[in-house]
C-alpha positions in Angstrom: 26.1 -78.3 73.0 27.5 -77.6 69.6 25.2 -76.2 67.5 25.3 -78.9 63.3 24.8 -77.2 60.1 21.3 -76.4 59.1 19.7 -77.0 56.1 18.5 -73.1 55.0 22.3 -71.7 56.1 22.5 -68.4 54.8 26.1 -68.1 52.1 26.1 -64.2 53.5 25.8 -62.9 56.8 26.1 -59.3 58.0 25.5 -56.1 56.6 27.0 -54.2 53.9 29.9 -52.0 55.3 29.4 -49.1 53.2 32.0 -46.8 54.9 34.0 -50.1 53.8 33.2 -49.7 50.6 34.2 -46.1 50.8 37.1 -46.4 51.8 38.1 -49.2 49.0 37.3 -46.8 46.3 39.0 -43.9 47.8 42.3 -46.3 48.7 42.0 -47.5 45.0 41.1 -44.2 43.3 43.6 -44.7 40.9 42.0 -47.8 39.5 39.0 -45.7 39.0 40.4 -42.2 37.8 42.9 -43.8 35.3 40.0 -45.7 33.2 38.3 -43.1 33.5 40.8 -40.3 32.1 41.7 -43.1 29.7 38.1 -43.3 28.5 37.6 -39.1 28.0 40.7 -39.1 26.5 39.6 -41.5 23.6 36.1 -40.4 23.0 37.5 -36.8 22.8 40.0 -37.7 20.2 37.6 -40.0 18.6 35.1 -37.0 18.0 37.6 -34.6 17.0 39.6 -37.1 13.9 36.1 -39.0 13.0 35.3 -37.4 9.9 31.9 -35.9 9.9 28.6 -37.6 8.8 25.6 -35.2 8.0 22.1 -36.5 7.5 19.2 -35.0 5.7 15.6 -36.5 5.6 12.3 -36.1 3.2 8.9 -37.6 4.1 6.3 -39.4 2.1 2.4 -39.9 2.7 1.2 -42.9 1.2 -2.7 -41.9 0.1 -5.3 -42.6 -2.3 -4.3 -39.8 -5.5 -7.8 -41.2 -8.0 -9.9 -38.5 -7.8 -12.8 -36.6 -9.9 -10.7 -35.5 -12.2 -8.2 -38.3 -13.1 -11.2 -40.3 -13.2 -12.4 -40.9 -17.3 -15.8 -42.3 -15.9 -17.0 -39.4 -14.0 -19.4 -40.8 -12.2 -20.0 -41.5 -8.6 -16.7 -44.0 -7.4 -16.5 -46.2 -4.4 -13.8 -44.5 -2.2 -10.8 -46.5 -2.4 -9.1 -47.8 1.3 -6.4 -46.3 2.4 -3.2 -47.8 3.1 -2.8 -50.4 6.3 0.2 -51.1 8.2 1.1 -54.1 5.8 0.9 -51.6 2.9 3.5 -49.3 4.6 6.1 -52.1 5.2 5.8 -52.9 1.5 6.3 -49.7 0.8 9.5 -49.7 2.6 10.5 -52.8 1.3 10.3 -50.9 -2.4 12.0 -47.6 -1.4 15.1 -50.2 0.2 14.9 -52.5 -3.4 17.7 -52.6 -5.6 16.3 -51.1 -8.5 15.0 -48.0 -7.1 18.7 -47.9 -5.7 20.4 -48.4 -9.2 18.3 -45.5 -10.9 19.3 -43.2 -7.8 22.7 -43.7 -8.0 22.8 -43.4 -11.8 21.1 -40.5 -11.4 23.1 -38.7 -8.8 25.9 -40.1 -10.5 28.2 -42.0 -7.5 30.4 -44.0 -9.8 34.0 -42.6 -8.8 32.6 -40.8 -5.6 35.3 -42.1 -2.8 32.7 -42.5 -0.2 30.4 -44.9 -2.4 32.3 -46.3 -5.5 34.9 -49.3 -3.9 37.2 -48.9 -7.1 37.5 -44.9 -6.2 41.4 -45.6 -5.1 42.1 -48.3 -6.9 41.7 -52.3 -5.4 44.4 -52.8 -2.3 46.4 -55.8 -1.6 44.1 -56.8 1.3 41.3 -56.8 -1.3 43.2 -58.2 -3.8 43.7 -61.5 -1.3 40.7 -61.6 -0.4 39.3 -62.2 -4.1 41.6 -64.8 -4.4 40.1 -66.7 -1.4 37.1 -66.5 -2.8 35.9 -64.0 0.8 34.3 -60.8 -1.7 33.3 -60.3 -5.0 35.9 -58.5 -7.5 34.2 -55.0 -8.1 36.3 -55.1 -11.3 34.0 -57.4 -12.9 31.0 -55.6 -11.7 28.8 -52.8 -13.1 29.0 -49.7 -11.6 25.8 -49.7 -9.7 25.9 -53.0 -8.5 29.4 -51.8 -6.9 27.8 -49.4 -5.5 24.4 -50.7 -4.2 26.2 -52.2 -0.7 27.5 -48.9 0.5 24.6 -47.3 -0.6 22.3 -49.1 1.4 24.3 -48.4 4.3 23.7 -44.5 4.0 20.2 -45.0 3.4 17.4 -45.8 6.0 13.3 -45.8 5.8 11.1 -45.6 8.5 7.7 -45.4 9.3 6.3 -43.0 12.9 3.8 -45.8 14.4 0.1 -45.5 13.5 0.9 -43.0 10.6 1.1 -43.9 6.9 4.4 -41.0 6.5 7.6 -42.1 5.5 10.9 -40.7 6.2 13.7 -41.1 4.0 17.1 -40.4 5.9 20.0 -40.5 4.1 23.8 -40.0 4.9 26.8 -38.9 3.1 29.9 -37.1 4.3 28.7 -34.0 2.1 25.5 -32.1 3.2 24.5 -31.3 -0.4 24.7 -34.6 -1.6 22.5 -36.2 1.6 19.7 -33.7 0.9 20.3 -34.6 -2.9 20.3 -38.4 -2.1 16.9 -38.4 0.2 15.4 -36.2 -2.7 16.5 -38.2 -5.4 15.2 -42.0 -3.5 12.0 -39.9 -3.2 11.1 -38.8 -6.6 12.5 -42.0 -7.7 9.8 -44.0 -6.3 7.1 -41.7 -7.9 8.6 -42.5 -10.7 8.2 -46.1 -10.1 4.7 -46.1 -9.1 3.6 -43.9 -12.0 5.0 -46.2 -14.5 3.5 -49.3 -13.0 0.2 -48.0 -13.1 1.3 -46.8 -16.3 2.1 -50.5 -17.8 -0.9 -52.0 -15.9 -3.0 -49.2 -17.6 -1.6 -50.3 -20.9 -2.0 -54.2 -20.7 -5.6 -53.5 -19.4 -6.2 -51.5 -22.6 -4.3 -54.3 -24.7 -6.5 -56.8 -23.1 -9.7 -54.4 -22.9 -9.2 -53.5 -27.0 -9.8 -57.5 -27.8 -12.6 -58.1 -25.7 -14.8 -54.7 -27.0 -14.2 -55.7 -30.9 -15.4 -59.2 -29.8 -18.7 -57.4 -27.9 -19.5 -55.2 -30.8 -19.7 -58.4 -33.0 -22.0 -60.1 -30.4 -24.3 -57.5 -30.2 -24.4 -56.8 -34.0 -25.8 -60.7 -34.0 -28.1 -60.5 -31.1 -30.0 -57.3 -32.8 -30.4 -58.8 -35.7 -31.7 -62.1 -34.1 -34.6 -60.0 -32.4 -35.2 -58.0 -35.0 -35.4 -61.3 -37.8 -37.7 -62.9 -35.0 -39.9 -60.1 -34.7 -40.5 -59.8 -38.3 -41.2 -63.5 -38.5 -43.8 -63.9 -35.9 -45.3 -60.2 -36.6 -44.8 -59.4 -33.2 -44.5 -55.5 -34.1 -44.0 -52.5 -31.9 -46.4 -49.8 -31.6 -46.4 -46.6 -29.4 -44.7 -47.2 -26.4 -42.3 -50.0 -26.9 -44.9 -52.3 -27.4 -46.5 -55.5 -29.6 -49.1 -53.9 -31.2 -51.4 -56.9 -30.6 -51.1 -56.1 -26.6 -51.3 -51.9 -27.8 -54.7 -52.9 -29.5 -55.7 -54.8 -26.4 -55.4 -52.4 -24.0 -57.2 -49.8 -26.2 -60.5 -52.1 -26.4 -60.2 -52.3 -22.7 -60.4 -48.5 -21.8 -63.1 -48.4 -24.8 -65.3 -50.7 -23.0 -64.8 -48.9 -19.6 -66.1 -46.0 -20.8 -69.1 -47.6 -22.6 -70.0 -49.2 -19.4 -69.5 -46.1 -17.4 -71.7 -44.0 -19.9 -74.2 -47.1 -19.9 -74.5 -47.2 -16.1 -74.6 -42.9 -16.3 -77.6 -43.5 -19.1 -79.3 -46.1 -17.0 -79.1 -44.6 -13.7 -80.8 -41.0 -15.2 -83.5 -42.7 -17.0 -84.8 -45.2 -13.9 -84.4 -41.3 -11.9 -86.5 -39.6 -14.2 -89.7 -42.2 -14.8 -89.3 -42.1 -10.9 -90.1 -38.7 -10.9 -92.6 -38.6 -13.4 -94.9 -40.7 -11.1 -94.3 -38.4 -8.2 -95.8 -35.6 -10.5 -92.2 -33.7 -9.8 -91.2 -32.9 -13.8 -90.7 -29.3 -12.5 -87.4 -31.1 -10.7 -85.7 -32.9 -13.2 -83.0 -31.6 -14.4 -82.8 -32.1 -18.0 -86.6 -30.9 -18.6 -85.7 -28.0 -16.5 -83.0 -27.2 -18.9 -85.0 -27.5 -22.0 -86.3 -24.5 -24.1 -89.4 -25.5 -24.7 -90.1 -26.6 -21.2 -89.4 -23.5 -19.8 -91.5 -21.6 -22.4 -94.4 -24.2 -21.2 -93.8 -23.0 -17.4 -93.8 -19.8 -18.1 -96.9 -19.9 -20.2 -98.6 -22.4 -17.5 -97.6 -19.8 -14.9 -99.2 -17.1 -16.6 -101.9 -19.0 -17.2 -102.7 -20.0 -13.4 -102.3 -16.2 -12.5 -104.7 -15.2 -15.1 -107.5 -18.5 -13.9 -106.6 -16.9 -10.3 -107.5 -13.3 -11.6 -111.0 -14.6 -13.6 -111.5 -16.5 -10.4 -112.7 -13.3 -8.3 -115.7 -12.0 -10.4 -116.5 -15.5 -12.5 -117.7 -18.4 -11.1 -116.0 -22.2 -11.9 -118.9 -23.0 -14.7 -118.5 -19.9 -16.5 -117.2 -20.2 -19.9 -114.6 -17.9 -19.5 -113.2 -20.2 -16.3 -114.1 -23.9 -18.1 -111.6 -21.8 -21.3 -108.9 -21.3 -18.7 -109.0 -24.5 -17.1 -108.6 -26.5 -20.1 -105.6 -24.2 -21.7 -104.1 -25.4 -18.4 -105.0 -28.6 -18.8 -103.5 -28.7 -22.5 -100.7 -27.3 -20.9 -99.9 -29.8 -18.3 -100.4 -32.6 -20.9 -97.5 -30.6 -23.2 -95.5 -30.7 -20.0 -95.6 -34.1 -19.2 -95.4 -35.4 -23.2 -92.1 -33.6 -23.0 -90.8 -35.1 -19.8 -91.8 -38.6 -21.1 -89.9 -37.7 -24.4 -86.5 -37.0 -21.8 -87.0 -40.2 -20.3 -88.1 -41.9 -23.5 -84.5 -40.3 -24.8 -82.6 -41.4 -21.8 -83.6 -45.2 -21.9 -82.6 -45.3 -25.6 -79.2 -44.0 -24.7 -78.8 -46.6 -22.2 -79.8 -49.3 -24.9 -77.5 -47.8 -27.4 -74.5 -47.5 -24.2 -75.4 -51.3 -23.6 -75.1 -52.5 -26.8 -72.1 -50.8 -27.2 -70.7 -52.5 -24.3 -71.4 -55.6 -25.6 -70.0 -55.2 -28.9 -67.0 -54.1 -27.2 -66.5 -57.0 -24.9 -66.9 -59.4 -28.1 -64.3 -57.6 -29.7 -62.1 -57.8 -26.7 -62.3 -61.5 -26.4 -61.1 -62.3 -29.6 -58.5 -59.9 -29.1 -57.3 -61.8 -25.9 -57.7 -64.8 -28.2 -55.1 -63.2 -30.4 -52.8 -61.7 -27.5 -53.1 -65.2 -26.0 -51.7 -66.8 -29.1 -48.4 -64.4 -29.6 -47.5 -65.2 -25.8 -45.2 -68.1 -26.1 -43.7 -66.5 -29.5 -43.4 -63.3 -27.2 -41.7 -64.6 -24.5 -39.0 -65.7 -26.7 -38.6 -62.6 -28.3 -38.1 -60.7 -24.7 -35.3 -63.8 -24.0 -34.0 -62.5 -27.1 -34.2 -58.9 -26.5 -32.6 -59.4 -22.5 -29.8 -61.2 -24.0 -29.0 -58.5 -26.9 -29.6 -56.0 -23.7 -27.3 -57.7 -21.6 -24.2 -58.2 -24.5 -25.2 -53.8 -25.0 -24.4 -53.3 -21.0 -21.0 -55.5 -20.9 -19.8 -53.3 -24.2 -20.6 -50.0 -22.8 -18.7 -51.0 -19.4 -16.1 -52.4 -21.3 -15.2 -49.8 -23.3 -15.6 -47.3 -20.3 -12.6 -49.3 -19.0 -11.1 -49.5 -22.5 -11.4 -45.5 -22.9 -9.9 -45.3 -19.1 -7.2 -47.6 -19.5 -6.2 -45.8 -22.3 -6.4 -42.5 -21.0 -4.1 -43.6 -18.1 -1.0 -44.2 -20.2 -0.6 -40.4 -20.2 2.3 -39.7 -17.5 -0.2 -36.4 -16.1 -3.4 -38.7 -15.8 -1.4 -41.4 -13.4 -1.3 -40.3 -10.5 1.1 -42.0 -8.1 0.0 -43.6 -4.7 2.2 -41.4 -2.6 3.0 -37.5 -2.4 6.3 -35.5 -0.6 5.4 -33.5 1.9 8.7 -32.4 3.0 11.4 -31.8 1.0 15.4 -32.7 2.1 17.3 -29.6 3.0 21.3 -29.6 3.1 22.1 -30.6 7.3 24.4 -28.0 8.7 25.1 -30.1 11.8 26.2 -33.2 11.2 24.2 -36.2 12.4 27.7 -37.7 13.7 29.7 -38.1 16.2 27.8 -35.8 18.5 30.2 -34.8 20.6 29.4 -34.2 24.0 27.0 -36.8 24.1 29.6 -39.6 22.9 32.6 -38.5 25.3 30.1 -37.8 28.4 28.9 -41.2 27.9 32.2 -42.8 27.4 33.3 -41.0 30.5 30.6 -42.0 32.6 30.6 -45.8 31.6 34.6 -46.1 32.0 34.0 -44.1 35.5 30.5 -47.0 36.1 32.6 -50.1 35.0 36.0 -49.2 36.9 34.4 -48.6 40.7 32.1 -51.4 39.9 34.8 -53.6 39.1 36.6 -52.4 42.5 33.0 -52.6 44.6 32.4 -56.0 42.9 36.2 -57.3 44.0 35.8 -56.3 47.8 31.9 -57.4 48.2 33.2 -61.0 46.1 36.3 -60.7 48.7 34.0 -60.5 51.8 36.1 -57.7 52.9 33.3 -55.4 52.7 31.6 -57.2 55.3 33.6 -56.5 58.2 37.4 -57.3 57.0 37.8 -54.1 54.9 36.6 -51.9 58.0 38.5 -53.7 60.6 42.1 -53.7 58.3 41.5 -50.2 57.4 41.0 -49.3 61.0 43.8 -51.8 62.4 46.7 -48.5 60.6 44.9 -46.4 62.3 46.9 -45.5 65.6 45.2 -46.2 69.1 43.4 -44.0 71.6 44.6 -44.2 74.9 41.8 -44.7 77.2 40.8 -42.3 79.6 42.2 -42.5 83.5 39.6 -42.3 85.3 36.3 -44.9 85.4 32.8 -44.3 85.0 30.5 -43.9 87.3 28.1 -46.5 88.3 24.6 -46.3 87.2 22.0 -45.7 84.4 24.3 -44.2 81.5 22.9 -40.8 80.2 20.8 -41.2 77.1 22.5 -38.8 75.0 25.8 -40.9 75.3 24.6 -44.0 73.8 26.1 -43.3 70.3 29.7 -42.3 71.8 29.9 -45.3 74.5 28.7 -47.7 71.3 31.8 -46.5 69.4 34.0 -46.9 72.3 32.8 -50.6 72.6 33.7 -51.3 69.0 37.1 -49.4 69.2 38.0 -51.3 72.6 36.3 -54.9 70.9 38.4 -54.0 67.8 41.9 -53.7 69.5 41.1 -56.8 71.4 41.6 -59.7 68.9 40.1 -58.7 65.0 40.6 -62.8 64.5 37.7 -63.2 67.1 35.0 -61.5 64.6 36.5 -63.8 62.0 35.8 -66.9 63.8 32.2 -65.7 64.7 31.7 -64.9 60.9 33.4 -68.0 59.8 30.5 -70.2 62.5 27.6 -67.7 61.1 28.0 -69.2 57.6 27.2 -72.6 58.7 24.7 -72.2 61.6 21.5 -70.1 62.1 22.3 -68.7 64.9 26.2 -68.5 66.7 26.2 -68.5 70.3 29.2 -66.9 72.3 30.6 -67.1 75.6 32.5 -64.2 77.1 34.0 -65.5 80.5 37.1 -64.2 82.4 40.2 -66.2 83.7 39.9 -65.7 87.3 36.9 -66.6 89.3 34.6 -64.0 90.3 35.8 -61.8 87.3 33.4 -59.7 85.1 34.1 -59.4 81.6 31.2 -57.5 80.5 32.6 -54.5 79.2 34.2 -57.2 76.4 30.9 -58.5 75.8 29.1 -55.2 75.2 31.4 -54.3 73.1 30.7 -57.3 71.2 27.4 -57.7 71.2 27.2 -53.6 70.2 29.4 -55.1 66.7 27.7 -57.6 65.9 24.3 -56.0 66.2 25.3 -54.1 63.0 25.3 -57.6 61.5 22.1 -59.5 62.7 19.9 -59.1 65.2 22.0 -59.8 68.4 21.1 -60.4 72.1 23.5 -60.1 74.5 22.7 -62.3 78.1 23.9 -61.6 81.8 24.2 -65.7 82.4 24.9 -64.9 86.3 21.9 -64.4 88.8 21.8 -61.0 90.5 24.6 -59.2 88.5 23.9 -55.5 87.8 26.4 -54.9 85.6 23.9 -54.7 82.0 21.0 -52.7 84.4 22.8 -49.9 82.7 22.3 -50.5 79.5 19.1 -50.8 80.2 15.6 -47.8 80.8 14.1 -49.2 83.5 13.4 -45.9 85.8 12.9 -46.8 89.7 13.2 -50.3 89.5 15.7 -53.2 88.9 14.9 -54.5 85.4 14.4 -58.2 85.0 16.3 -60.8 83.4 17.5 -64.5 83.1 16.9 -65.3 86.3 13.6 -64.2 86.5 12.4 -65.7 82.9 14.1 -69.1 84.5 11.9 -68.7 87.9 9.1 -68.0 85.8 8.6 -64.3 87.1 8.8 -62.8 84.3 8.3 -63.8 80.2 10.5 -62.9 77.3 9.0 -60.0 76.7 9.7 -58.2 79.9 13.3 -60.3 80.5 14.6 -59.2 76.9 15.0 -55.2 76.9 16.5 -52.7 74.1 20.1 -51.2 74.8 19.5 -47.1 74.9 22.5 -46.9 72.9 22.4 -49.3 69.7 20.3 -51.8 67.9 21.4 -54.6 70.7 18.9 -56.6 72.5 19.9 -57.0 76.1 18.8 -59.8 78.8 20.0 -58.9 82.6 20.6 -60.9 85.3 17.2 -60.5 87.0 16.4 -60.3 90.8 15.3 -63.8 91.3 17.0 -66.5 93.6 17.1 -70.4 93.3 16.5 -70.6 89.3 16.8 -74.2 88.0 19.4 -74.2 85.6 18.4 -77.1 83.9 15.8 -75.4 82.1 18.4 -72.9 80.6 18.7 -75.1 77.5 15.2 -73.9 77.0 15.6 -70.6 77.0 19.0 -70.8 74.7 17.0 -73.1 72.2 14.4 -70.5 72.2 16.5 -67.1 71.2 18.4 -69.6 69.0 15.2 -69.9 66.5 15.0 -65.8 67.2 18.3 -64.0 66.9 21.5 -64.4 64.8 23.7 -63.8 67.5 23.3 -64.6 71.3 26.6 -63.3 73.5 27.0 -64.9 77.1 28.6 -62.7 79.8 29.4 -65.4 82.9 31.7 -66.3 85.4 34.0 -69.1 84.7 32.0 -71.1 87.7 28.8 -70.1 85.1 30.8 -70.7 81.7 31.7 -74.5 82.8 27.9 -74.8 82.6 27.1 -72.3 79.4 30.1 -74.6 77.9 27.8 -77.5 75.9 24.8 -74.9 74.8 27.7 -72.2 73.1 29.5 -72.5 69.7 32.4 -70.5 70.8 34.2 -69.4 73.7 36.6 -66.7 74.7 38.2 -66.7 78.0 39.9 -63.0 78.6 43.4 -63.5 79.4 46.9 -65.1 78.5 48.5 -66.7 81.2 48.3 -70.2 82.8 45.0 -69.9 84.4 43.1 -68.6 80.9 45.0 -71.7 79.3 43.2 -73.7 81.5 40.1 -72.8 82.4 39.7 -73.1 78.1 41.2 -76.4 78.1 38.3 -76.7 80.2 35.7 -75.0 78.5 36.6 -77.0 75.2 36.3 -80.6 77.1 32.4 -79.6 78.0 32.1 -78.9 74.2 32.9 -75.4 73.2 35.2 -74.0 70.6 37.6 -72.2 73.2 39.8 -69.5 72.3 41.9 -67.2 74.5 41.4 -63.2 73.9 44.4 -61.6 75.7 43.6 -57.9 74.8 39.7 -57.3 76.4 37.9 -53.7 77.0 38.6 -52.1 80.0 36.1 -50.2 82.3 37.9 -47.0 81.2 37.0 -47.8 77.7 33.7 -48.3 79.0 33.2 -45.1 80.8 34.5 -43.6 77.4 
């Protein structure tokens, strides 16, 4: 059965050869050396006649310079932000402008310089035609710093580190001096700049400012006298304090009357105490007839007086005169104490009266004077609109003519401070920026030496000789090994000869027909899977040694398994480990005795996949379509090794054929093979057992 195209065919098949690939380059060194040479040879002479370009740098810090002290107002200021990441590209965009670059170059004086200045040698006939065309500008018509500005902008380059607010100004020049000169000069330049704009806006301000306070002072002049012609109208004077002497006089009658009622309450309060006491009988306890002079001279005489009774009391009896004397002195006595202590109280209720008429004379008084207040309230309230106004006018002309003092002050050059400050300096380069040498000419090596092999890898992988082709013509020169005399012995083959009889295959394989590995290739880019039949020209033959060999090739392609299609032949056991016991194979997978997984074994000495002829008798061989459809879908290459009684039935299921042999009865048993189906081709050169055994 011939196997159609299918639809996921593979453009590629096989593996790389790199020894292939190897052997390209080293056969076309030449094509890889002479670039190369080529390209050291330039980039040496290039870095050795280039003239020299040195490159010096000085850095900026764009920050906030207000401070304290440049400050007119000194009081507390809101810190001013610092600059953002917008802020530093505009900042660029200024040091790059065309402005700052004509006062640099005026001031480092470029015009004539050969390296800057266009009309330095003169205007050349190339020039000269291309004016005419209309293609550049004539520099004769230009000024000198506008003839200048292009080539300058070359040398000169602003950048910005991310996330910082420093900026480096690099620029270039054939001469050392004049690069650290240059990056000095575009650096205090732009100070410059920044100081005078804040110098110019500091003197429009002022301009502006100066109009605004004489129009203020004039406002305020009117609002003053406004309040004070008000004030004198509705006699709404001031007093103490800051205030209408109507409210002054108001609030004085108020803390009069508190204090009359507190000393009325105070008056009040000892009186009702003191007649309370007197009807105790406790005079001895109040406190202002305690106090009193003549009250205490009574006490004391009272006391002496009671001792004296007490004394007269021992030999006299109560009727005696001397006793009735004593008592009534007493009694005069205690009617002297108690007069006075009615007099206290007497005194005390009249200062309450007098307290409490105060009070009331005071509250009339401070009535009418509410009356009064009341009245100037409206006309007050106007006069405070008045006042607020006049207050508010004072305010905006004392802030306007802080900024009209500041502004002013700010047109000094020493008071403006600019927005940026150096912090590093250009210094003359004494290595120059370019070429670097070993850099350029190690790189231009390396690339010429990159492009040239990849160019010759790149023409052998596009030629698909490094597939197999390169290999097999670079090994078809090389002369042949004769094979050795004697043959192998049967049996196992030792496993540490699995990598020399694998080469021997390929060598043997190799010599037999290289246009056989084509054809296989040439059927593996349109099919999944190629199926080969290995068969000899005489009945009863046994081509395997051709077949391992193949199958060993090929399994450096793809994954390859290689099938004994004959019941009962031993001659792949070898390949095989399978200690003690005859491994099994096809005939037993066909039989059913066995599955795929113990019919398919690994070959001890390559990558091949191997399938014996098994140990079991009477397998239908109709069900071998099975079993070919089946390693189809599994390997990329599946090699037949059969008799030609077995290839006349292997003939339909294979995509090629090679019958081993050249003379009438090869011929014919392929004529044969290609009637059943198969793509039949004679291979007259095939691996001999010797090669085997090798």
């Amino acid at each position: 059965m011939r196997s159609g195209v299918p639809s996921e065919t593979e453009a590629t098949t096989g593996e790389i050869d790199l020894s292939g690939i190897g052997r390209a380059l080293a056969r076309k060194r030449w094509w890889v050396i002479g670039p190369t040479l080529v390209a050291f040879v330039g980039a040496f002479a290039f870095v050795n006649l280039v003239k020299p370009r040195y490159t010096s740098d000085a850095k900026l810090l764009l920050e906030n310079q207000d401070s304290f002290f440049t400050r007119v107002d000194k009081g507390e200021r809101v810190a001013a932000t610092e600059p953002d990441a917008e802020d530093v590209q505009s900042q660029i965009q200024l040091l790059t402008s065309r402005d700052l670059a004509r006062r640099v170059i005026k001031q480092l004086g470029l015009q004539g310089n050969q390296e800057f200045d266009p009309l330095a040698n003169g205007v050349g006939a190339l020039t000269r035609v291309m004016i005419l065309l209309g293609i550049v500008r004539d520099p004769t018509r230009m000024s000198p710093e506008d003839r200048i500005l292009e080539k300058f902008g070359e040398k000169l380059a602003v950048l910005s580190p991310t996330k910082t607010r420093v900026l480096s100004i690099e620029f270039s020049s054939r001469d050392p001096d004049l690069a650290a000169r240059g990056a000095n000069a575009v650096a205090d330049a732009y100070i410059e700049m920044q100081q005078e704009a804040k110098r110019d806006l500091a003197r429009s301000a002022a301009q502006s400012l100066a109009t605004l306070v004489s129009d203020l002072h004039t406002r305020v002049a009117e609002a003053e006298a406004k309040v004070e012609d008000y004030r004198a109208k509705t006699g709404l004077l001031v007093g103490s304090n800051n205030t209408i002497i109507s409210t002054q006089q108001l609030g004085e009658l108020n803390n009069q009357l508190s204090v009359a009622r507190g000393a009325q309450a105070d008056a009040q309060a000892k009186a009702n105490l003191l007649r309370d006491m007197l009807r105790q009988n406790r005079i001895g306890e109040i406190p202002d007839v305690a106090n009193n002079e003549v009250m205490r001279r009574i006490f004391e005489q009272r006391v002496a007086l009671r001792a004296q009774l007490a004394l007269e009391s021992r030999t006299l009896l109560p009727q005696h005169p001397r006793i009735k004397e004593l008592n009534a002195q007493l009694s005069d006595l205690d009617m002297q104490w108690r007069a006075a202590a009615e007099r206290t109280a007497h005194t005390l209720e009249n200062d309450a009266r007098i307290a409490s008429a105060r009070v009331e004379n005071l509250t009339r008084a401070l009535e009418d004077q509410k009356r009064v207040a009341g009245a100037a309230g409206s006309e007050e309230v106007k006069l405070r609109d008045l006042e607020r106004g006049a207050r508010l006018l004072k305010d905006q002309l004392e802030a306007e003519t802080a900024k009209y003092q500041e502004a002013v002050a700010r047109e000094r050059v020493k008071a403006t401070p600019a927005d940026a400050r150096i912090i590093q300096r250009a210094l003359a380069p004494q290595i120059p920026s370019f070429p670097k040498k070993i850099p350029i000419t190690a790189f231009a090596t390396l690339a010429a030496f990159i492009l040239s092999a990849g160019a010759v890898v790149a023409g052998e992988l596009l030629s698909g000789r490094a597939r197999m082709s390169s290999r097999d013509l670079a090994e078809e020169d090389a002369p042949e090994t004769p094979p050795p005399a004697s043959p192998a012995p049967a049996g196992p083959a030792p496993a540490g000869g699995g990598a020399a009889s694998a080469k021997a295959f390929d060598a043997g394989w190799r010599r037999s027909d290289a246009d056989a590995l084509r054809r296989i290739e040439s059927a593996r880019a349109v099919s999944s899977c190629v199926k080969v039949l290995v068969t000899p020209c005489e009945a009863g033959g046994k081509p395997i040694e051709t077949a391992i060999a193949l199958g060993r090739s090929l399994a450096r392609r793809g994954r390859t398994l290689l099938v004994a299609a004959d019941a009962g032949v031993r001659s792949l056991d070898a390949l095989v480990h399978s200690p003690g016991r005859t491994p099994k194979g096809l005939s037993d997978l066909l039989t059913g005795g066995a599955d795929f997984t113990e019919a398919i074994h690994r070959d001890i000495g390559s990558r091949l996949h191997v399938m014996p002829g098994g140990v079991a008798e009477g397998a239908e061989r109709d069900d071998l379509s099975l079993v070919v459809a089946a390693v189809a879908h599994t390997y990329d290459f599946v090699v037949f090794a059969a008799s030609a009684t077995q290839a006349l039935d292997l003939a339909w299921h294979v995509d090629l054929a090679f019958v081993l042999g050249g003379d009438a009865t090869a011929e014919a048993l392929r004529a044969t093979l290609a009637e059943e189906g198969a793509d039949a081709h004679l291979l007259e050169d095939a691996a001999s057992l010797d090669e085997l055994a090798a």
